[in-house]
N, C-alpha and C positions, 0 to 999 in steps of 0.2 A: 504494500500500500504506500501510496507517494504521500507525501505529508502536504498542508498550503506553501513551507516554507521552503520544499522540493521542488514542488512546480514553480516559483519563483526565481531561485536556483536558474533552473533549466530557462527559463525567460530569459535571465538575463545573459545567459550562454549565449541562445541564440542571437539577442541583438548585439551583443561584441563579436561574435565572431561574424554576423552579417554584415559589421560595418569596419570590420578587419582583418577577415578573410585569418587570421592568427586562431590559433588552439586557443581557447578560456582557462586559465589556472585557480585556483581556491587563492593564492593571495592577491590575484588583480582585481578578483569578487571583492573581496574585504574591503581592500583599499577604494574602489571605485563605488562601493555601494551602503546605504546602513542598513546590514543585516541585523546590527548587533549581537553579534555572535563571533565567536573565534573560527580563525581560519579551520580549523579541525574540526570544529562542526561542516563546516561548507565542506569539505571535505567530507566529514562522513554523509552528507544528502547528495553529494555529486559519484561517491559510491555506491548509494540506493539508487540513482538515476541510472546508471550505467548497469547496474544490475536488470533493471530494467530495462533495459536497450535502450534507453534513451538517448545516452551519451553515448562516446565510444571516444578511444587514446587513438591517436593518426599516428605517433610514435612513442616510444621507449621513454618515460618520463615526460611525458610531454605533458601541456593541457588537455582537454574534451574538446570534441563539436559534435553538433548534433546529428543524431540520424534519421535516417525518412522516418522512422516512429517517433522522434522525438518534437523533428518539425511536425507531424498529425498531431501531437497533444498538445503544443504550443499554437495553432493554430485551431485548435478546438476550444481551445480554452482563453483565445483573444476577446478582449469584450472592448480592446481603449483603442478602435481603430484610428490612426492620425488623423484627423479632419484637413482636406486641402487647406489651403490660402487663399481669400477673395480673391488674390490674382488669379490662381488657378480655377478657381470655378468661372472667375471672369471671361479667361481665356475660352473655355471649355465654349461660356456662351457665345462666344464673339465667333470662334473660329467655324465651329460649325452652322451659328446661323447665316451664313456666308453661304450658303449651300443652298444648290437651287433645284437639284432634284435626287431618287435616293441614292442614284449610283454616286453620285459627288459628295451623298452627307456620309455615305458608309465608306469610303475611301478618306475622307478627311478625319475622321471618327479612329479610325487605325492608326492614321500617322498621329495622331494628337495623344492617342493611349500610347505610343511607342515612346514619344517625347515623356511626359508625365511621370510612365516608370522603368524606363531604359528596360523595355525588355520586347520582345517580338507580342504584337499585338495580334487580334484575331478576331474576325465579325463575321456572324454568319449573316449571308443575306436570308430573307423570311422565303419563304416556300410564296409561289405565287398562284399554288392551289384555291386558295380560294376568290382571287382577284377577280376582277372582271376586264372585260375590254374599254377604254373609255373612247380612244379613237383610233383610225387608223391613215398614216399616211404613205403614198405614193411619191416620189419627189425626184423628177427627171433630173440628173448629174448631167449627161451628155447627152448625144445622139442612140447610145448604145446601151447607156448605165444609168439605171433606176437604184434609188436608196428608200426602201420599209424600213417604215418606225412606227413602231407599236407603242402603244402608251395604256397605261394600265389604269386603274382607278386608282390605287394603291401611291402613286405619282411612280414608276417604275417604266422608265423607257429605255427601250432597246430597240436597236438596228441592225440593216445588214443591206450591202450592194450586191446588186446583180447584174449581170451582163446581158442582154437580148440581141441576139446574133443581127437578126433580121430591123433591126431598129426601133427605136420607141414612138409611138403613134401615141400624141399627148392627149389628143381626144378622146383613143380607147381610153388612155390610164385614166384619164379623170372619170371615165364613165365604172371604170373598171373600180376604182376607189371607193365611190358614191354606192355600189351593189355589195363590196366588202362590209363598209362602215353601215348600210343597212341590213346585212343578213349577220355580222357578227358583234356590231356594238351593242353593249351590255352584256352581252354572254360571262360565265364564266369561263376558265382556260379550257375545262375535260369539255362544254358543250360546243365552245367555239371550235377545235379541236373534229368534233363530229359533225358539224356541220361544215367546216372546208373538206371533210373527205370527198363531198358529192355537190361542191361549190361549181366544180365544170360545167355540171352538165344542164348550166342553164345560157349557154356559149354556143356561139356556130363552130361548124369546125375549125374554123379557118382561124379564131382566136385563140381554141386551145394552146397550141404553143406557147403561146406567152403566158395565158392565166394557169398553166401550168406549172411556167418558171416562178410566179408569184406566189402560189397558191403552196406550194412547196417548201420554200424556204420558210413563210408564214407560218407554217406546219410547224418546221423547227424551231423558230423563234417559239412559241406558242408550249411547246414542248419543252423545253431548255428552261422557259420561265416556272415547271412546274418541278425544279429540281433547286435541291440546296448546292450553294457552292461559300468559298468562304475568299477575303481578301483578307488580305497580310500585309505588316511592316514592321521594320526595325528588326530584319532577318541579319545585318550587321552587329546588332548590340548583340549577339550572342560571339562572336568573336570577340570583344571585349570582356569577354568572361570566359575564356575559354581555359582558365586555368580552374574553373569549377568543374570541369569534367576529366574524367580519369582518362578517356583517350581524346582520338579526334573527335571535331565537333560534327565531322561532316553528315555521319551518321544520323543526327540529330535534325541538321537541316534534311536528306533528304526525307528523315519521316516527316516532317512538317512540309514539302512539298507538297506530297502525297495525301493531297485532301481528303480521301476516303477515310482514309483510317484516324484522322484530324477528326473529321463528322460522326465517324462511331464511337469516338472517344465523349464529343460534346454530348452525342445519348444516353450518352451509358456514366455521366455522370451527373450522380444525384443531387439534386439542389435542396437546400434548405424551406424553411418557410418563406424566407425574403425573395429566393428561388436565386442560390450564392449555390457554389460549390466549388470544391477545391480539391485536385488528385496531384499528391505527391508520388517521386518517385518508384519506389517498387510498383505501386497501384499504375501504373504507367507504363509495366515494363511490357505486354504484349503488345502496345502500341510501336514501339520502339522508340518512347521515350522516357527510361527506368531512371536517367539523371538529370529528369527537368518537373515543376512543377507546373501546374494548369489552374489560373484563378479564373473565371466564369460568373455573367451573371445575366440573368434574362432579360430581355425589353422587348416591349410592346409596339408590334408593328403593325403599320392601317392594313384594316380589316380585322384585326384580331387574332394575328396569328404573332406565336411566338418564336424567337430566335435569341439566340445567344453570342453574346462579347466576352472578351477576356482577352487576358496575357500566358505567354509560355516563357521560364526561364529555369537555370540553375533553381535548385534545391535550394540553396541558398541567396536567396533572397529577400526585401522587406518586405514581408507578409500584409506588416498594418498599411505602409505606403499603398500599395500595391492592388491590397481590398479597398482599398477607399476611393482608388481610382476607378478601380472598372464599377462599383455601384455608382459614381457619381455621372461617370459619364453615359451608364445606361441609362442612367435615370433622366438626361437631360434626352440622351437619346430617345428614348417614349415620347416624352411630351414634345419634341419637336415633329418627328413624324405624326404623334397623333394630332396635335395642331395642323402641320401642311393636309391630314387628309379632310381633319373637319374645316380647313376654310376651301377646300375643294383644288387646291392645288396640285 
């Protein structure tokens, strides 16, 4: 059984050795803290920790640092997270209300959490399962190259160019547009989706061709939207810490390339009541990330669907910085998205 003054102990382990990458000893405790107690008591609690795997010796006489169980019970048992800075909340609002639609507020949202807490940032985009279509456009590039942009209710717009061998007839497209945006505006993805399967065959022959090219890619667009994918930054900050990992890092990056297993990891981890979750090391290790930790926190995107933010770094890391960031910036996150969708943006 750990004592209150054990788990204290262990607290302050990990934020000396968090913020000095150095082994912690029973007389820097002393000196640096008031336990009120003798170094040989800290000692004998930092011997009940370590019995409990909590701590562990990196060398022969050395100090302790913590272990993945030790970071689980020190971050189980955090309750004083650091509150940002007016600055930083300032920031939070200024930078991302800059943002004019979602692909640019979830891309600014990464790099602003990478900044915040030096560590590789992480945003799932929301599932655009249940979205609807809000319009659709057509838009002649050249004689040859038409550019689709779909635009969702959600405010989620994507594109994609196409080539028409035979040339663009702006009169079809505009007609071709007007018969889109009324047989699939409003829909949702799965209905629009079944209804461009048999969108042709209300076309003479002779236009097939084209509203094939169209009707196709739409398809994928449409399709693509109804899948999670995630955007990333501050895949450099893990090189500045690469002396927290026992070999190369590179391993590391490419499991964080590899978004699949990125995505079953944010499933398959469980969130609190706040809807927080946090998987340390070992808990990591089928992902192929057994020497990095995962902080996570949900936010609310239009329509009602949920998705999750967070950071990936070393083990060791500031846990309290660290939570304070991703709840604050999901949280700014909801209300802004849920704002853009109720003024219909």
């Amino acid at each position: 059984m750990v004592s209150d003054r054990s788990l204290e102990v262990l607290r302050v382990i990990v934020q000396d050795y968090v913020a000095s990458r150095e082994p912690v000893g029973s007389r820097s405790i002393v000196e640096r803290y008031s336990f009120g107690v003798s170094a040989a008591t800290i000692r004998n609690d930092m011997a009940l920790l370590e019995e409990e795997e909590l701590i562990v010796a990196p060398h022969t006489s050395s100090g302790r640092i913590p272990t993945d169980k030790g970071y689980r019970v020190f971050v189980d048992q955090l309750t004083d997270l650091r509150p940002l800075t007016g600055a930083q909340r300032q920031a939070i609002e200024t930078f991302l209300g800059q943002s004019t639609d979602l692909d640019e507020v979830l891309a600014r949202t990464v790099r602003l959490l990478s900044q915040l807490t030096h560590q590789v940032a992480l945003v799932q985009y929301p599932s655009l399962g249940p979205a609807r279509i809000r319009h659709l456009e057509l838009v002649p590039l050249s004689t040859t190259r038409v550019m689709i942009v779909l635009i969702t209710d959600t405010g989620r717009v994507d594109q994609r160019i196409i080539e028409i061998p035979d040339g663009v007839d702006e009169v079809f497209l505009g007609e071709l547009r007007a018969r889109l945006n009324a047989g699939i505006g409003g829909l949702g993805l799965v209905d629009a989706a079944a209804a461009l399967a048999s969108f042709g065959e209300q076309f003479a022959p002779e236009r097939l061709p084209v509203v094939t090219l169209v009707v196709s890619s739409l398809l994928e667009l449409v399709i693509a939207g109804r899948q999670h994918k995630l955007l990333m930054a501050g895949a450099a900050n893990l090189a500045r810490t690469e002396e927290d990992f026992s070999g190369s890092i590179y391993p590391v990056l490419e499991a964080i390339e590899e978004q699949v297993a990125l995505l079953r990891l944010f499933g398959e981890m469980a969130p609190d009541q706040n809807g927080f979750s946090v998987s340390i090391g070992r808990e990591n290790e089928s992902f192929g990330l057994g020497e990095t930790s995962v902080l996570t926190s949900g936010y609310a995107a239009p329509g009602g669907d949920l998705a999750r933010l967070g950071v990936l770094g070393p083990t060791r890391m500031d846990y309290s910085n660290n939570m304070a960031a991703v709840k604050a910036v999901a949280r700014y996150l909801s209300r802004l998205l849920g704002d853009d969708h109720n003024d219909g943006r």
